[in-house]
mmCIF file of the N, C-alpha and C atoms, coordinates in Angstrom:
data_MODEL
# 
_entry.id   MODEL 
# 
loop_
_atom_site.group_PDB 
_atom_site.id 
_atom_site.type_symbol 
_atom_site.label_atom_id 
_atom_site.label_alt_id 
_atom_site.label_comp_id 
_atom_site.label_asym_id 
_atom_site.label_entity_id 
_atom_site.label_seq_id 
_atom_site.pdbx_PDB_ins_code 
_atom_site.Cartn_x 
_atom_site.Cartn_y 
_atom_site.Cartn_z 
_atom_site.occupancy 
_atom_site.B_iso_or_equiv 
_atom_site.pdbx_formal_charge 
_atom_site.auth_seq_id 
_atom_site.auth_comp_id 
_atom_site.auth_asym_id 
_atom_site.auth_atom_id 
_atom_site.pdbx_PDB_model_num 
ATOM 1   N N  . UNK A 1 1  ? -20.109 10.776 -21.491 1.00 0.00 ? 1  UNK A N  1 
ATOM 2   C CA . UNK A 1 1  ? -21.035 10.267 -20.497 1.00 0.00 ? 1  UNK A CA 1 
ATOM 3   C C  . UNK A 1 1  ? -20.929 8.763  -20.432 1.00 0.00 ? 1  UNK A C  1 
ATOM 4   N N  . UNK A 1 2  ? -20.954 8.332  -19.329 1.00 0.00 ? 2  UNK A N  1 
ATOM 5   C CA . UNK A 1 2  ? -20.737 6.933  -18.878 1.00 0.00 ? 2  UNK A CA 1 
ATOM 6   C C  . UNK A 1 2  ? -22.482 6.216  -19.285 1.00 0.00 ? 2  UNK A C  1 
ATOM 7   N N  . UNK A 1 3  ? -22.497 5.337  -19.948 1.00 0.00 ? 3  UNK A N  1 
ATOM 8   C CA . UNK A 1 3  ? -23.808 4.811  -19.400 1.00 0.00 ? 3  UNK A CA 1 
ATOM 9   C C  . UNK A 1 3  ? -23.973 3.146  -19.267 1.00 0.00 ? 3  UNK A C  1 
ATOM 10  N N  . UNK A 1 4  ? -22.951 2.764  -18.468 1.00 0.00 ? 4  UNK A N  1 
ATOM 11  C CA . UNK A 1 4  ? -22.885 1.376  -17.964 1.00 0.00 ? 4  UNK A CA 1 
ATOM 12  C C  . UNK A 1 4  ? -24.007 1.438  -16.834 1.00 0.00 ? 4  UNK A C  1 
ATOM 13  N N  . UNK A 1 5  ? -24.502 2.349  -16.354 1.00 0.00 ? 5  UNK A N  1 
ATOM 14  C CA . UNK A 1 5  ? -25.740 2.368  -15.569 1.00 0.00 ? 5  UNK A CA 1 
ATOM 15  C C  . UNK A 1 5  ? -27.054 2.142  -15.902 1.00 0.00 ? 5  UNK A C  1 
ATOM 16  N N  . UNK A 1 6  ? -27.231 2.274  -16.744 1.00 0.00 ? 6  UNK A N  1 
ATOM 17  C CA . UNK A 1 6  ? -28.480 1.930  -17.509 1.00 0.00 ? 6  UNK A CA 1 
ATOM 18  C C  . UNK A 1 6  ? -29.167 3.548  -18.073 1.00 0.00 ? 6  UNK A C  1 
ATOM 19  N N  . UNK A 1 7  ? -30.540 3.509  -18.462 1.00 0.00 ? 7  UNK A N  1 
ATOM 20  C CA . UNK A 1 7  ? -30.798 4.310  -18.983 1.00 0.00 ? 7  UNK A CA 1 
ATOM 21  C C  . UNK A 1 7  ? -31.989 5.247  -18.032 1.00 0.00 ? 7  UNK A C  1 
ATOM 22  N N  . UNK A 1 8  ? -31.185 6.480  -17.622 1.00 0.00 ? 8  UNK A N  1 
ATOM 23  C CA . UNK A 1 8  ? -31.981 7.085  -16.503 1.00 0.00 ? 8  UNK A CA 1 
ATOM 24  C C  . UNK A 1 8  ? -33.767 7.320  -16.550 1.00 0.00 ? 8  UNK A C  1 
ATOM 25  N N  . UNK A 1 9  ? -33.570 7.412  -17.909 1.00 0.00 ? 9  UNK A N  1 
ATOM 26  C CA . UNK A 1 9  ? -35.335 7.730  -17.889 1.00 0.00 ? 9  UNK A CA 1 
ATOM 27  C C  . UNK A 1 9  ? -36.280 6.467  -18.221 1.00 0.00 ? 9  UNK A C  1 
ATOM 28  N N  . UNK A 1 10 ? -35.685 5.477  -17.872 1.00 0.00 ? 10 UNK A N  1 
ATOM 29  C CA . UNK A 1 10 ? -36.220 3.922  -17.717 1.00 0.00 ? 10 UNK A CA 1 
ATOM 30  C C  . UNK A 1 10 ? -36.922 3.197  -16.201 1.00 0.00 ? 10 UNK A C  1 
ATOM 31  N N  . UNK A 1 11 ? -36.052 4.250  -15.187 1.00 0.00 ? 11 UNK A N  1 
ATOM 32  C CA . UNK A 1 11 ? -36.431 3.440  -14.261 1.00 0.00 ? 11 UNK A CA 1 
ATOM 33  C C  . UNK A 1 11 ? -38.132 4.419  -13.314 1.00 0.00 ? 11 UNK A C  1 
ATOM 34  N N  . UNK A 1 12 ? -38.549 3.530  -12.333 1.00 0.00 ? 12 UNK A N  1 
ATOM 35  C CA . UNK A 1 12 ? -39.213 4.585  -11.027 1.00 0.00 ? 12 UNK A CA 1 
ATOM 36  C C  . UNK A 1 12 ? -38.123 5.301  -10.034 1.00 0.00 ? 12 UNK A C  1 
ATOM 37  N N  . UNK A 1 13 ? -38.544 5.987  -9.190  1.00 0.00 ? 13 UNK A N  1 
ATOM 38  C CA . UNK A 1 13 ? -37.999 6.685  -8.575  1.00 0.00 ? 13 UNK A CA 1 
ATOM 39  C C  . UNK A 1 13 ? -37.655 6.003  -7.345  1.00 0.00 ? 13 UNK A C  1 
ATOM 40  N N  . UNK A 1 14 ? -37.995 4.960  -7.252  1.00 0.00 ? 14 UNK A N  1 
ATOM 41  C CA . UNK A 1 14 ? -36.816 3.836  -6.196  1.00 0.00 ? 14 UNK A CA 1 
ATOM 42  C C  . UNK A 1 14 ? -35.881 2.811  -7.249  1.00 0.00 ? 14 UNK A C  1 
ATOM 43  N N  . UNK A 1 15 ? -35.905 3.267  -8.276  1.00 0.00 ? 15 UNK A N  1 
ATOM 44  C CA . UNK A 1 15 ? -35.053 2.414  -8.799  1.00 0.00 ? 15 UNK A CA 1 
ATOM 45  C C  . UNK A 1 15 ? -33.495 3.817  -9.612  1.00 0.00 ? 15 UNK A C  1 
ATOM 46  N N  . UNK A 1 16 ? -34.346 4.887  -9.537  1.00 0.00 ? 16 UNK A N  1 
ATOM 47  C CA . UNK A 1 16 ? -33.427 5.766  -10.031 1.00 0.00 ? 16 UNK A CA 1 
ATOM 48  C C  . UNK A 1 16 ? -32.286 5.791  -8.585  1.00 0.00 ? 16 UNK A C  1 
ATOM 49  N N  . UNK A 1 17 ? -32.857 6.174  -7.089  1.00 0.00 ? 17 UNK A N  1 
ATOM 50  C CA . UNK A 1 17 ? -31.948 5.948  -6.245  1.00 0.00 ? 17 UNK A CA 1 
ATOM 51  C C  . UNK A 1 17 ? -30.396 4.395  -5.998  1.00 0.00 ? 17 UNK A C  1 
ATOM 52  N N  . UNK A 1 18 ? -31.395 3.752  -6.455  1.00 0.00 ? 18 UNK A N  1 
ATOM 53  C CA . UNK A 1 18 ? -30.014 2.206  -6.967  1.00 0.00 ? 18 UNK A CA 1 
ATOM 54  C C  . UNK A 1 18 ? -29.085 2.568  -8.058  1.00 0.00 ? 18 UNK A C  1 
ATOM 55  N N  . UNK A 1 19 ? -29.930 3.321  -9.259  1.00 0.00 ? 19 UNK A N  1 
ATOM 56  C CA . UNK A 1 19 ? -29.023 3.309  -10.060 1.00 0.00 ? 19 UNK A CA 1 
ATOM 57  C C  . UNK A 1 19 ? -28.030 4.847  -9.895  1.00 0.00 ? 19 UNK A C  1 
ATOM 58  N N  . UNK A 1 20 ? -28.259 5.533  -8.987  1.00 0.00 ? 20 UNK A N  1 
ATOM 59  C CA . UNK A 1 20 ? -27.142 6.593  -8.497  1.00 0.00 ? 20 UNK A CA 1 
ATOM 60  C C  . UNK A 1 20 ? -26.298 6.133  -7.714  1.00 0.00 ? 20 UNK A C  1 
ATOM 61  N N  . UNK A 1 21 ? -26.802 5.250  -6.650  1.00 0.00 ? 21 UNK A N  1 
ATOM 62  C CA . UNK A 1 21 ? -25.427 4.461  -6.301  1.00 0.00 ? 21 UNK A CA 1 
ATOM 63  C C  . UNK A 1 21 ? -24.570 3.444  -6.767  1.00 0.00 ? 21 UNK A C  1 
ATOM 64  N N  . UNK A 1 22 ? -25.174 2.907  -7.855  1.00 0.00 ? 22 UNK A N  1 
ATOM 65  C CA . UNK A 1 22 ? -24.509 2.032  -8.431  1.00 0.00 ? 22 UNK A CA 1 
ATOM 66  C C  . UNK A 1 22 ? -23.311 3.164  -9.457  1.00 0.00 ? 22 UNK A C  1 
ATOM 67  N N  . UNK A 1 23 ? -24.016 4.170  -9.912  1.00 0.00 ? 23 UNK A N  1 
ATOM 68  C CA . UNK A 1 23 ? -23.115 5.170  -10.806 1.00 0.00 ? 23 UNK A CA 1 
ATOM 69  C C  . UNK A 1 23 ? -21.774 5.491  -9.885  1.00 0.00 ? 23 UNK A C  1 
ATOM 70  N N  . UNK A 1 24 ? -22.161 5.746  -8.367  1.00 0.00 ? 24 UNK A N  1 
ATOM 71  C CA . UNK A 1 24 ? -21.418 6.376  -7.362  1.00 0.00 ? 24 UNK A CA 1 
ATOM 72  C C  . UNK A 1 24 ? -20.396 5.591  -6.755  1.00 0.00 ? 24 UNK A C  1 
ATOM 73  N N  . UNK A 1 25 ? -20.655 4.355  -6.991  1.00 0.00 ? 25 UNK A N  1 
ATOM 74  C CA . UNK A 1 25 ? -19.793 2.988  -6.973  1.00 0.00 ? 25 UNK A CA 1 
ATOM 75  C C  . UNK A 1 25 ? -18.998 3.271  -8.014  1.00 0.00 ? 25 UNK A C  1 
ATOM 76  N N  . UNK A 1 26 ? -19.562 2.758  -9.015  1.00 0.00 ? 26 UNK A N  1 
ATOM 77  C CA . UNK A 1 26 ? -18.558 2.903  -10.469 1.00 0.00 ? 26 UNK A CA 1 
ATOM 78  C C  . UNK A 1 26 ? -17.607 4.005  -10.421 1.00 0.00 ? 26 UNK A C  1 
ATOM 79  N N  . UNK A 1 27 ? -18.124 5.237  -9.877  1.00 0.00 ? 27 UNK A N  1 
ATOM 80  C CA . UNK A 1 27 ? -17.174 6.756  -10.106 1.00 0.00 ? 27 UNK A CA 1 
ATOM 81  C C  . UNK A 1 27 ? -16.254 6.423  -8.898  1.00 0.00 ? 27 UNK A C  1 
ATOM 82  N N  . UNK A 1 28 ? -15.911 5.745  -8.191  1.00 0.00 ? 28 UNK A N  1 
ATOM 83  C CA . UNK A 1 28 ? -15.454 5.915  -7.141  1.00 0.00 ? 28 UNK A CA 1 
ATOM 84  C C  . UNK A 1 28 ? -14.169 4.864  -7.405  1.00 0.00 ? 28 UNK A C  1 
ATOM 85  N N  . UNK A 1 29 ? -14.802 3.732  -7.629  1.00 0.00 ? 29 UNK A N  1 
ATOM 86  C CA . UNK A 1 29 ? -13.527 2.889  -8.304  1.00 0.00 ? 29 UNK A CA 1 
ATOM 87  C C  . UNK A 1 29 ? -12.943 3.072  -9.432  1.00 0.00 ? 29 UNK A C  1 
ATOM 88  N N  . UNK A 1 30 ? -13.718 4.237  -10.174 1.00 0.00 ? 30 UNK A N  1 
ATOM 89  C CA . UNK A 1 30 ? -12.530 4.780  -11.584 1.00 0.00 ? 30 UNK A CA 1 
ATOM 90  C C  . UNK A 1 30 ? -11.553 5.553  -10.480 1.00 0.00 ? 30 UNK A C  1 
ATOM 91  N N  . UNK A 1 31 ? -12.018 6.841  -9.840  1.00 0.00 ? 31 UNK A N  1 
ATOM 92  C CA . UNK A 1 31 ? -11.073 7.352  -8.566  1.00 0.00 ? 31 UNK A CA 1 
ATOM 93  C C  . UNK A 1 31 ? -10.159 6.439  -8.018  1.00 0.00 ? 31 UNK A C  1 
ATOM 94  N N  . UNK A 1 32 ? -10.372 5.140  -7.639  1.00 0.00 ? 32 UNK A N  1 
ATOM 95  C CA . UNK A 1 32 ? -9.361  4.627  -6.674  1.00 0.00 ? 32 UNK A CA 1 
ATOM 96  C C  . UNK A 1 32 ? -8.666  3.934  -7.627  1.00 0.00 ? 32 UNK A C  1 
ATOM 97  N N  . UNK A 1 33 ? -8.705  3.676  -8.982  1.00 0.00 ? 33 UNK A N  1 
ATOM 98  C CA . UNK A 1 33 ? -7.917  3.443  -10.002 1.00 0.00 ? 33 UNK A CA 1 
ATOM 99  C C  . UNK A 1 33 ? -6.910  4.558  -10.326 1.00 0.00 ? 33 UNK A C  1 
ATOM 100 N N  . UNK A 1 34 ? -7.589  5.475  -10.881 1.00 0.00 ? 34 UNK A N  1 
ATOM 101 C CA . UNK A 1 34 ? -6.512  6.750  -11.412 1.00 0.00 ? 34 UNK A CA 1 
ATOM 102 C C  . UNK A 1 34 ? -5.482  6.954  -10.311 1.00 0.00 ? 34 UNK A C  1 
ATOM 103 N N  . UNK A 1 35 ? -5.888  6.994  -9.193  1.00 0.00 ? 35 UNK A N  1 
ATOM 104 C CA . UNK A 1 35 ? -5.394  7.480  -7.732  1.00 0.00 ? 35 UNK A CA 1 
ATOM 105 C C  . UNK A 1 35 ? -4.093  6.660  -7.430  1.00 0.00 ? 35 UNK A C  1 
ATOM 106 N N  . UNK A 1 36 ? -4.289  5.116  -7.718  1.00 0.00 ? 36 UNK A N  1 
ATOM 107 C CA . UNK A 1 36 ? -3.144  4.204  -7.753  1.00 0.00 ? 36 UNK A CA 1 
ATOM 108 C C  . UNK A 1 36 ? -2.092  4.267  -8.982  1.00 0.00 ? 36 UNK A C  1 
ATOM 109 N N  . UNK A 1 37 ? -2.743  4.967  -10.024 1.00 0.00 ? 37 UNK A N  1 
ATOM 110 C CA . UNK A 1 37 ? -1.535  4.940  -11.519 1.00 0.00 ? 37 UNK A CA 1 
ATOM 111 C C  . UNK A 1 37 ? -1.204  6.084  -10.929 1.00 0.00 ? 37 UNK A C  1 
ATOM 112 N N  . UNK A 1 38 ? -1.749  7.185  -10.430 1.00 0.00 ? 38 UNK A N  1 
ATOM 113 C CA . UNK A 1 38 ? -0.989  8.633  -10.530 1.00 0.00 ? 38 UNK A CA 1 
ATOM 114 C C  . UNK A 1 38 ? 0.137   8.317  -9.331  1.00 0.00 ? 38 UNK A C  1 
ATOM 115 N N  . UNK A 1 39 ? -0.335  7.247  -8.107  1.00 0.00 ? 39 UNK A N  1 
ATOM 116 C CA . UNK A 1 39 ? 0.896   7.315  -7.266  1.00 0.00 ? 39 UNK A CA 1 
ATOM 117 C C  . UNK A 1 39 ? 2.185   6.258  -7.827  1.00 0.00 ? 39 UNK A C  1 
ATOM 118 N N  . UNK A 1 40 ? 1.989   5.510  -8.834  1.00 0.00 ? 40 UNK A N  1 
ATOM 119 C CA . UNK A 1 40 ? 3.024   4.935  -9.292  1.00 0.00 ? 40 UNK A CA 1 
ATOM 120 C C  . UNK A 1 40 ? 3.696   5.704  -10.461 1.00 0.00 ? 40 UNK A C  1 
ATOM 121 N N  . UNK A 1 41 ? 2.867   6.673  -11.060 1.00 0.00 ? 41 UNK A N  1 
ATOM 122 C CA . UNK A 1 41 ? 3.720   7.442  -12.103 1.00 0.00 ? 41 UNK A CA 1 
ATOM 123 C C  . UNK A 1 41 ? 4.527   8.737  -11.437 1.00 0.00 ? 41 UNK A C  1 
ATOM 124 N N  . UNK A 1 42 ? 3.947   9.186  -9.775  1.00 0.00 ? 42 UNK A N  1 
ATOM 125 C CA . UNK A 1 42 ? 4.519   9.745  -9.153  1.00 0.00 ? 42 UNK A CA 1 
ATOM 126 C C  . UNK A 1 42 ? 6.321   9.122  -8.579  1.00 0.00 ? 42 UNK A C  1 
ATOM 127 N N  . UNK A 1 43 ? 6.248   7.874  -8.072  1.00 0.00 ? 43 UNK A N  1 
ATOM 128 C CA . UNK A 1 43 ? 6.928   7.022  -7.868  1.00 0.00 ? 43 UNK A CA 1 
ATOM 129 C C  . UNK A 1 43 ? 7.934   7.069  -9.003  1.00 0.00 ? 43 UNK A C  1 
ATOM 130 N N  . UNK A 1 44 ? 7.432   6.619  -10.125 1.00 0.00 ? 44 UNK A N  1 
ATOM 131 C CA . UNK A 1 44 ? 8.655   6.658  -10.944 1.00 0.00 ? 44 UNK A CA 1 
ATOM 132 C C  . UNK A 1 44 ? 9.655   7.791  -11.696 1.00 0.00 ? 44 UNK A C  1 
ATOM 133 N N  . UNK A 1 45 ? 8.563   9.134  -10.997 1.00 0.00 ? 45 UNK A N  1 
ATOM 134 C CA . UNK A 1 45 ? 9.421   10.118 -11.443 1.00 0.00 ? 45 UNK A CA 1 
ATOM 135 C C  . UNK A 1 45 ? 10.132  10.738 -10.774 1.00 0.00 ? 45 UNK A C  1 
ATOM 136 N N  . UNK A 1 46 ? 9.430   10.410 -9.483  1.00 0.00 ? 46 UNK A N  1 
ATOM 137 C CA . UNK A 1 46 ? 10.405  10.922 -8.219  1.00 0.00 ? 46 UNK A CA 1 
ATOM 138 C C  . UNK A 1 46 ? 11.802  9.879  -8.159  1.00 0.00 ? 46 UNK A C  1 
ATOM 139 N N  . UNK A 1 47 ? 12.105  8.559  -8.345  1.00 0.00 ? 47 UNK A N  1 
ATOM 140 C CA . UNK A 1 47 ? 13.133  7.720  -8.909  1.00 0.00 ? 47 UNK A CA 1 
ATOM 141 C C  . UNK A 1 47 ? 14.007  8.072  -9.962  1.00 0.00 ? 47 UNK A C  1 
ATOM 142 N N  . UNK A 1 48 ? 13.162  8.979  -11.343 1.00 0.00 ? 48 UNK A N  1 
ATOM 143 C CA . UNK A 1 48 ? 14.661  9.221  -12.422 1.00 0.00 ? 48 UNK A CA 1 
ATOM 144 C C  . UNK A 1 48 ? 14.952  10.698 -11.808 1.00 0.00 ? 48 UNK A C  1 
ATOM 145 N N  . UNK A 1 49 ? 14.349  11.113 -11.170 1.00 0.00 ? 49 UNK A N  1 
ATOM 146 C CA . UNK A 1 49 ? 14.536  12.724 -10.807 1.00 0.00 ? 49 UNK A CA 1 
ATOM 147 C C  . UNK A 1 49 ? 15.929  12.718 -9.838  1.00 0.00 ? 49 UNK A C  1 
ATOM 148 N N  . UNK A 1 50 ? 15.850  11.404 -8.851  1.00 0.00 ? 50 UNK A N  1 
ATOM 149 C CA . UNK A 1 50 ? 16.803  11.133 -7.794  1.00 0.00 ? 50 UNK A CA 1 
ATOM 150 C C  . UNK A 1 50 ? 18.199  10.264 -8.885  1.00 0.00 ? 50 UNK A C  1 
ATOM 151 N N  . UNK A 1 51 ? 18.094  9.765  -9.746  1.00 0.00 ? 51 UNK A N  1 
ATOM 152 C CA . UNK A 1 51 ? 18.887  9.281  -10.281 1.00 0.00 ? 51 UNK A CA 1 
ATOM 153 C C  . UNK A 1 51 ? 19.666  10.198 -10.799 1.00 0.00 ? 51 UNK A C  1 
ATOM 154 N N  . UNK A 1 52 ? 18.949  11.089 -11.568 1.00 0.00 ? 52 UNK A N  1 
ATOM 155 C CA . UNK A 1 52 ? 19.548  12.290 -12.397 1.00 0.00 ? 52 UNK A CA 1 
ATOM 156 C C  . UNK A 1 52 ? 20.324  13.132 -11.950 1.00 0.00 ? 52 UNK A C  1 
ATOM 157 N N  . UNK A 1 53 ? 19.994  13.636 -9.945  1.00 0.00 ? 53 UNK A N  1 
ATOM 158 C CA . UNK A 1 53 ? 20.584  13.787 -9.463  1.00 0.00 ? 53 UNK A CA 1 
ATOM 159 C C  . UNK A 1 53 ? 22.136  13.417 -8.860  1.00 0.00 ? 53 UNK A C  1 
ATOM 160 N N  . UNK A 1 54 ? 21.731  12.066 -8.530  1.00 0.00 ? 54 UNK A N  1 
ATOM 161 C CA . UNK A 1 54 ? 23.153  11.295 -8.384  1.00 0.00 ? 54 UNK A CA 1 
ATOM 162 C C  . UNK A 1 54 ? 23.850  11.085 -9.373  1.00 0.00 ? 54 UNK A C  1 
ATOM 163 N N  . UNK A 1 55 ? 23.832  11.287 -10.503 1.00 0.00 ? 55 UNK A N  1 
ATOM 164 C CA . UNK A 1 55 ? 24.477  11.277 -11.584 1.00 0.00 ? 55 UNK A CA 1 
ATOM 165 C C  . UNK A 1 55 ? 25.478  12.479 -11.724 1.00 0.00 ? 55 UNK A C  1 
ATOM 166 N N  . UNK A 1 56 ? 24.631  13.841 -11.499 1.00 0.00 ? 56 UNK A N  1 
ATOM 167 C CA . UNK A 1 56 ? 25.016  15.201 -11.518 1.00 0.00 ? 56 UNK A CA 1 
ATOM 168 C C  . UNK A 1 56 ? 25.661  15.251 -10.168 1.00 0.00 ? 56 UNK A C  1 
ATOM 169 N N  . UNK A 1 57 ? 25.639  14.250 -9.606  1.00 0.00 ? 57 UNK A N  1 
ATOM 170 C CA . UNK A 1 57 ? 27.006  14.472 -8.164  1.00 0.00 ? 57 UNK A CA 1 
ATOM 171 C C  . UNK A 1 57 ? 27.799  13.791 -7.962  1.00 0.00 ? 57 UNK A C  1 
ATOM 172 N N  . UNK A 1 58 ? 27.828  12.914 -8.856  1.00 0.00 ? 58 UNK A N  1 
ATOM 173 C CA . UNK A 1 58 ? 29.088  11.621 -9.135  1.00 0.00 ? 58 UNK A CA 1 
ATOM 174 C C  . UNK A 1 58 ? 29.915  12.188 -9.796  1.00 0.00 ? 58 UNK A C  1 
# 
């Protein structure tokens, strides 16, 4: 469990709504993080996969 948000049973119930979007922020830019390593680890495997190939046809 993440709790860079603070501590849920601390706040009122206009402050619990801030701190779900602030959670929903945070979850979203871990997403658009992972999302950018998985397309560069995609990238680099689709590269030795094509190499390996041209190798096996040289």
């Amino acid at each position: 469990m993440f709790f860079f948000w603070g501590d849920p049973y601390c706040y009122s119930k206009s402050s619990r709504k801030e701190m779900r979007q602030r959670k929903l922020e945070f979850l979203k830019s871990m997403r658009d993080n992972l999302e950018a390593r998985l397309s560069g680890l995609n990238a680099s495997i689709e590269t030795i996969e094509r190499q390996l190939r041209d190798e096996n046809n040289a």
